[in-house]
N, C-alpha and C positions, 0 to 999 in steps of 0.2 A: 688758545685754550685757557681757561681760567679754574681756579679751582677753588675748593671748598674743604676746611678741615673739622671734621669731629672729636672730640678729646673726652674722654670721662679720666675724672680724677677720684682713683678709689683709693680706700683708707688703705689699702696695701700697693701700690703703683700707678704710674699712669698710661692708660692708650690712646693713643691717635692714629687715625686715620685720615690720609688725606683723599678725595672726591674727585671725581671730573663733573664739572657742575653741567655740562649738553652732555653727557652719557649716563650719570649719576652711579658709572663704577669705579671701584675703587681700584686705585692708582699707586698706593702705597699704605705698608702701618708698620710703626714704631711705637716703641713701648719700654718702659722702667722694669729693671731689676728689683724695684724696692718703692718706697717714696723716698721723697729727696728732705721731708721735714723727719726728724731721730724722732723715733718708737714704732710699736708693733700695731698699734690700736689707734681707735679716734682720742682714748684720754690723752693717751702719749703723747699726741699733738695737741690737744689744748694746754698741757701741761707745760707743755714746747712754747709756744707759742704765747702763754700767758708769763713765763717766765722768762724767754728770751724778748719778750716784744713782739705786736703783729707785724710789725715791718721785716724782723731779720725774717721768721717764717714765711710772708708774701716774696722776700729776697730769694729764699731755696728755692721755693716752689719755680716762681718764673722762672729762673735759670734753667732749672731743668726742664721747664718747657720748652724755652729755646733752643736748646741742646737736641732735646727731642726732634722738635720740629725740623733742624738741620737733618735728619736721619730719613726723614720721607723722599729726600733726594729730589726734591721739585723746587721748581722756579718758584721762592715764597713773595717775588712781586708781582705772581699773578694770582695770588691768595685774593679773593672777594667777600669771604664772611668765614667766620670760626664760629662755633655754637658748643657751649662746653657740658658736662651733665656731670652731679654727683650730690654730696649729701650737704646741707645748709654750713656745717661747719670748712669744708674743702671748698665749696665754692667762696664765702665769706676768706678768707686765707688769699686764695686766688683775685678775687675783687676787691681785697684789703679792706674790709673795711670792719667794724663793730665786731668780736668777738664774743666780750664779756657775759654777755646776755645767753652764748651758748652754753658758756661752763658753769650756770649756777642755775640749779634747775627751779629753787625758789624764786617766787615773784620780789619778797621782803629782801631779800639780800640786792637783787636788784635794784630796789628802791631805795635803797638805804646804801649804794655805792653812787648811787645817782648815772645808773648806766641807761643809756637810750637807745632801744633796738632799732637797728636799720631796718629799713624797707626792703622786704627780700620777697617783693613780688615779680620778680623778674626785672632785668636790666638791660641796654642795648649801649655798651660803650665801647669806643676808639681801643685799637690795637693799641696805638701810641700811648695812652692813657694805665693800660696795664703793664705798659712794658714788655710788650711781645716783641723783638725785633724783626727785621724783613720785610712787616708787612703792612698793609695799610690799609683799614678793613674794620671791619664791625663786627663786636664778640657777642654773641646772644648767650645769654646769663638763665636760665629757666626759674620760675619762681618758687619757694620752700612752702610745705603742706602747713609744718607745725616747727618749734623747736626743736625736732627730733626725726624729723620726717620731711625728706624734701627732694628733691628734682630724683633721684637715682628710684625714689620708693615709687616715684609717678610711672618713671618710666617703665619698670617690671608690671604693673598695672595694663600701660598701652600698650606694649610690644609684644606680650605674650600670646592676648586676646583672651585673658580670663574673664576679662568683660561681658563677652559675648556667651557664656557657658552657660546652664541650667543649671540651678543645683545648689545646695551649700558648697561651697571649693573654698580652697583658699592659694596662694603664692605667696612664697618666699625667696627671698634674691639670699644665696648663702654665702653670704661675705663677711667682716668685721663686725658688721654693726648688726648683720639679720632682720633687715627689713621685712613683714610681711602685714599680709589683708587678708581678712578670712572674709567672702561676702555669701550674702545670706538674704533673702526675703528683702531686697531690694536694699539694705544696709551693708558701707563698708566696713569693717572691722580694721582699723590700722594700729601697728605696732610698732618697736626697732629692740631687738634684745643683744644687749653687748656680746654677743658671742668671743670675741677674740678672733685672732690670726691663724688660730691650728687648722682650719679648716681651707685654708688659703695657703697648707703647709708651712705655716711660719708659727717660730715656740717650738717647733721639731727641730730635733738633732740634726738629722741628715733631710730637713724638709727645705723645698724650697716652692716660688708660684709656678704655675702654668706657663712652662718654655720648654725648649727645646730639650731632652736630656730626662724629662722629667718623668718618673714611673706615677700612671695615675690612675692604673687599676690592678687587679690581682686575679686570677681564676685558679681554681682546685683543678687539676686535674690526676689523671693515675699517675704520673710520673713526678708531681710534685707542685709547686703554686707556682704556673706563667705570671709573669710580670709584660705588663703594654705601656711602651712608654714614646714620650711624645715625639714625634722628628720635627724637621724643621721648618712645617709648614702645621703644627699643633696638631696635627693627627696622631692617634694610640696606634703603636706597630708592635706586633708582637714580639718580646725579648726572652731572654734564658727562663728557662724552669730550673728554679732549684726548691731543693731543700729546706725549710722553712727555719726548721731545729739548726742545722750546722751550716747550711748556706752553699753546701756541694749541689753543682750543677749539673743537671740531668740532659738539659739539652739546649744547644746555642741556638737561639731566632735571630732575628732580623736585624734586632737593633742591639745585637751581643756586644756590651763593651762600653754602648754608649748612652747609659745610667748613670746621669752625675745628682741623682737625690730624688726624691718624693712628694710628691704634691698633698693637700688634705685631702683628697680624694682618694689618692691611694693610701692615705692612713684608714681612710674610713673601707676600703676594699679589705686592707691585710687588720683590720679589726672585725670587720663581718666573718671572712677568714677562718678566722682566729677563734671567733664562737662556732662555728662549725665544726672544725676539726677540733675543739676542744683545749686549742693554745692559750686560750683568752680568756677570762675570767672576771669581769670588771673591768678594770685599770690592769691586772697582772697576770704578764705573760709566763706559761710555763712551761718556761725553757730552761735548758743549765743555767745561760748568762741571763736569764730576764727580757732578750730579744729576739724577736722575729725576723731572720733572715733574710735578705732577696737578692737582686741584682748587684752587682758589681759592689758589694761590700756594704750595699745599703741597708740599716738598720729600724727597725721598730720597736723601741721600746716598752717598759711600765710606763715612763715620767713621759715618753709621749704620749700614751693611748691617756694618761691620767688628763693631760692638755687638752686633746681630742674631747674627752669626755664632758671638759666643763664647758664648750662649745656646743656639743653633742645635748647637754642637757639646759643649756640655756637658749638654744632653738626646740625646744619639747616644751620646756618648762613656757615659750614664750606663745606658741599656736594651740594649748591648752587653757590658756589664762584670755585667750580672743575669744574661744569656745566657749569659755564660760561666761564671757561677756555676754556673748548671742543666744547664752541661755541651749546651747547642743552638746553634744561631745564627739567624740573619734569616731563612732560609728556611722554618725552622721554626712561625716563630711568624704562625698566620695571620689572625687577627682581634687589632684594638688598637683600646681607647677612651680617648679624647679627652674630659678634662674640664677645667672650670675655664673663664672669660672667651674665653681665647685659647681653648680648645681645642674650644671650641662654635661661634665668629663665624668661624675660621680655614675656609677654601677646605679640603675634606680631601685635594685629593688636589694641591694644591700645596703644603700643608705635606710631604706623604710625598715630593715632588719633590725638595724640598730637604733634606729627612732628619731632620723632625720627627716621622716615623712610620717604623716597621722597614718598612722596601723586601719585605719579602715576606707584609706584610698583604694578605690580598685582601678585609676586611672590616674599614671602618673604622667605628664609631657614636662618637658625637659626643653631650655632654651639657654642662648648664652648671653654674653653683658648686651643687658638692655640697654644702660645708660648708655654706651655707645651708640647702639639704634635708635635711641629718642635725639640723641645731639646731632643723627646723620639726618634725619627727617626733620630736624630744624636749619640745617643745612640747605638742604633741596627745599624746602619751603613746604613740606609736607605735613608737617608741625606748624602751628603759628603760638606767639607769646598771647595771644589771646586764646587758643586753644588749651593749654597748660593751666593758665589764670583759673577757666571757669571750671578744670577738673580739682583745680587746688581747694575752690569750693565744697566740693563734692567729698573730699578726703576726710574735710576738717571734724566733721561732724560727731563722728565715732572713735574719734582717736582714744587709746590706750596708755595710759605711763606706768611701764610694766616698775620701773625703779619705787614706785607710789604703790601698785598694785599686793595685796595681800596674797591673794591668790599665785600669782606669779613667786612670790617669797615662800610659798608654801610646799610648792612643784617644788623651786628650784634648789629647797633643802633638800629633799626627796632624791633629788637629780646628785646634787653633791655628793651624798650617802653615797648612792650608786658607785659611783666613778672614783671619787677620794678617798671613799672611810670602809672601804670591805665591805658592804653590805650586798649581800648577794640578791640576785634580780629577783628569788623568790619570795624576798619580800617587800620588795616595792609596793605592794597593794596594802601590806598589812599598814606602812607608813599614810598612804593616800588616807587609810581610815583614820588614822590618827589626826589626820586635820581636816575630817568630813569631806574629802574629795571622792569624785569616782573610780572605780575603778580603771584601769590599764590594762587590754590585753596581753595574753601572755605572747601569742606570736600574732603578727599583722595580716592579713586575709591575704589571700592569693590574687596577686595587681596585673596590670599589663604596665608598659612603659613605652613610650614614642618620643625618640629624638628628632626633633626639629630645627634642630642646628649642627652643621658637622663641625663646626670650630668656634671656641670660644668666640670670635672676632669676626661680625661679619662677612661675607661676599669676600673671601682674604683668595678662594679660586687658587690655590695650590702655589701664591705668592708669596715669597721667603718674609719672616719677620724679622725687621729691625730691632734690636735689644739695648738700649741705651743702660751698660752695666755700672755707671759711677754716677748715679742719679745728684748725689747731694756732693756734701764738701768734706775734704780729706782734713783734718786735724794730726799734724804728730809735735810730738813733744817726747820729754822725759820724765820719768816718774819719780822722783827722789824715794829713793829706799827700795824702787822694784831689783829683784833677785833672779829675773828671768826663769821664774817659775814655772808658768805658761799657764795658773790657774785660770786668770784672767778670758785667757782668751779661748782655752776648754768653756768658760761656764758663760760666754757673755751670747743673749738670745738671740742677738742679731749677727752671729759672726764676723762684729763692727770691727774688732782690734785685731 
């Protein structure tokens, strides 16, 4: 038997799968608690990475690959090929090589540091080479669209089949970065809008990613708001109804007990929620304490849904400013898919409530990480690096730089307003006029929604997932003049200390 490994490397963890390359099922997956380079975001890690050196960050990362790869529990010298997928900055990290070129989005600063960008049309190099241990094998490397747009934004493109659709649509992969394409009268529209980590439940109190434990939806019901959360094969099983106001439990389900925190998706459930029953108001919840109750002591706050929301509006603020590129708006655009963790577990038609979906999709599908399915179909050879190459072509043409874009700056004050500064939803429009945009409806049209993936993770067939919880490296020391306070480690985002 010989086998095959897929790995996407996303800005908040990594997964792998490993393949039976004569069956092409999968055999095992493992996966990160976290990433193994420190911060929440892609800056945090060039920030990392430009100030620690690319070397100590290629240092983290591989280790934890390593470590990872032990957890697939297979013979890794009958490893034949690894094929990896994610965004230009994570693979560059991962292939060590040129960085600088990613964190300066001007050309002049480039030229004027004298930085020379690598070739990131795709790559085919030696396990030994990257330091992968075990195995002895060739890493397929996928090629990047643009600076900002690369291998993870191709793959939600080919694995969803928006390709194939009629129609203005568009896709979004709802991850850190929020890749998305709006296509239209034979033009793609590409974008990436820093969203953040809250939607990947990170930046949350009590949030944490898609695993075991994890509550990542929310329903009304007459006895109070069920909570579904994930076991251990990433399926939603229904848990306690409680109380939303005090957290009194109305009735024990399935998975009573075993809620150890929230995903963004169930932020964005117990915020849709939250406008319904009336808890939710913006950013502020009202309740005695300011939070929304649920499962096993787990909490939703203001300072979370305020997280949420700058997420929340800088994927609004980003498939608006495409729209406007293409010359359409929201009404236009009738079918949107949903990819990535969040955009598979996420309720569809309470994300599109709160304005994670264009308000006049009446067809939303729903799928889970592509980037994993484009690295398994380079795997089995299903994919070729000449295939990627000439869609990379195809990408380049309409690219967007929402950070450059006025329009996108325009939105995403509007967006801000919303969420940070009290400005209540009934005047969002009066704002849009303020800087000649269109209007926003007030509620999004009546949708349908089809999941097409039962698990984040492909073809996973009811196979327990591997968790690799100590991704990076432990640090202790002592603090001269700490008092054992604890503020520390109350306020720190990453629950690192």
């Amino acid at each position: 038997m010989t086998y095959g490994i897929a790995l996407d490397i996303g800005t908040s963890g990594l997964r792998c799968q490993a393949i039976d390359l004569d069956t092409k099922e999968t055999v095992s997956t493992a996966m990160t608690s976290r990433h193994p380079i420190p911060g929440m975001n892609v800056i945090d890690h060039v920030n990392f990475a430009m100030d620690a050196g690319g070397n100590v960050a290629n240092s983290l990362m591989i280790k934890a690959i390593n470590n990872l790869f032990k957890l697939l529990e297979i013979d890794l010298s009958k490893v034949s090929i690894v094929a990896v997928c994610g965004n230009p900055f994570q693979l560059s990290i991962f292939q060590n090589i040129e960085i600088r070129d990613l964190a300066y989005a001007g050309k002049s600063m480039i030229e004027r540091l004298g930085i020379k960008p690598p070739d990131r049309n795709g790559a085919i190099v030696r396990t030994s080479d990257i330091g992968i241990e075990g195995i002895n094998a060739d890493v397929l490397i996928p090629p990047a669209v643009t600076h900002e747009i690369g291998a993870d934004a191709m793959a939600m493109l080919t694995e969803t089949g928006v390709l194939e659709v009629d129609g203005a649509r568009i896709v979004i992969d709802y991850g850190t970065n929020a890749e998305m394409a709006l296509l239209y009268k034979g033009n793609i529209f590409t974008g990436s809008a820093a969203a953040g980590p809250a939607l990947e439940g990170q930046q949350i109190k009590d949030g944490m990613l898609a695993a075991p434990g994890a509550i990542s939806n929310i329903e009304i019901t007459e006895n109070g708001w069920t909570c579904y959360v994930l076991d251990d094969a990433l399926m939603p099983r229904e848990g306690d109804t409680v109380d939303p106001v005090s957290g009194h439990i109305s009735t024990k389900g399935e998975m009573h007990g075993k809620a150890t925190g929230i995903t963004g998706t169930g932020v964005v459930a117990a915020i849709a929620c939250g406008f319904d029953s009336g808890l939710v108001s913006g950013s502020k919840v009202n309740t005695p304490d300011g939070s929304l109750h649920l499962q096993n002591g787990i909490r939703v706050s203001s300072k979370d849904i305020d997280e949420a929301g700058k997420a929340i509006g800088a994927i609004r603020a980003g498939y608006m400013t495409l729209m406007i590129e293409a010359g359409i708006w929201v009404d236009d655009v009738k079918t949107a898919f949903m990819s990535g963790a969040s955009g598979l577990y996420v309720d569809a038609k309470k994300a599109q409530k709160i304005g994670l979906v264009t308000p006049g999709a009446t067809d939303i599908i729903q799928y889970g990480n592509t980037s994993i399915m484009l690295a398994r179909k380079m795997v089995t050879g299903e994919k070729t690096m000449d295939d990627l190459r000439e869609m990379t072509k195809m990408l380049r043409a309409k690219h967007c730089m929402f950070a450059s874009s006025k329009a996108f700056k325009d939105i995403y004050s509007v967006e801000i307003s919303l969420w940070s500064y009290g400005m209540p939803w009934s005047a969002y429009n009066e704002m849009m006029d303020v800087y000649g945009l269109n209007h926003l409806p007030m509620e999004p049209v009546e949708s349908g929604s089809e999941r097409r993936s039962a698990t984040d993770l492909p073809e996973l067939k009811g196979k327990r997932v591997s968790i690799l919880k100590n991704a990076g490296v432990e640090i202790t020391g002592t603090v001269e003049g700490c008092i054992s306070c604890g503020k520390c480690v109350n306020e720190c985002p990453e629950s690192a200390i």
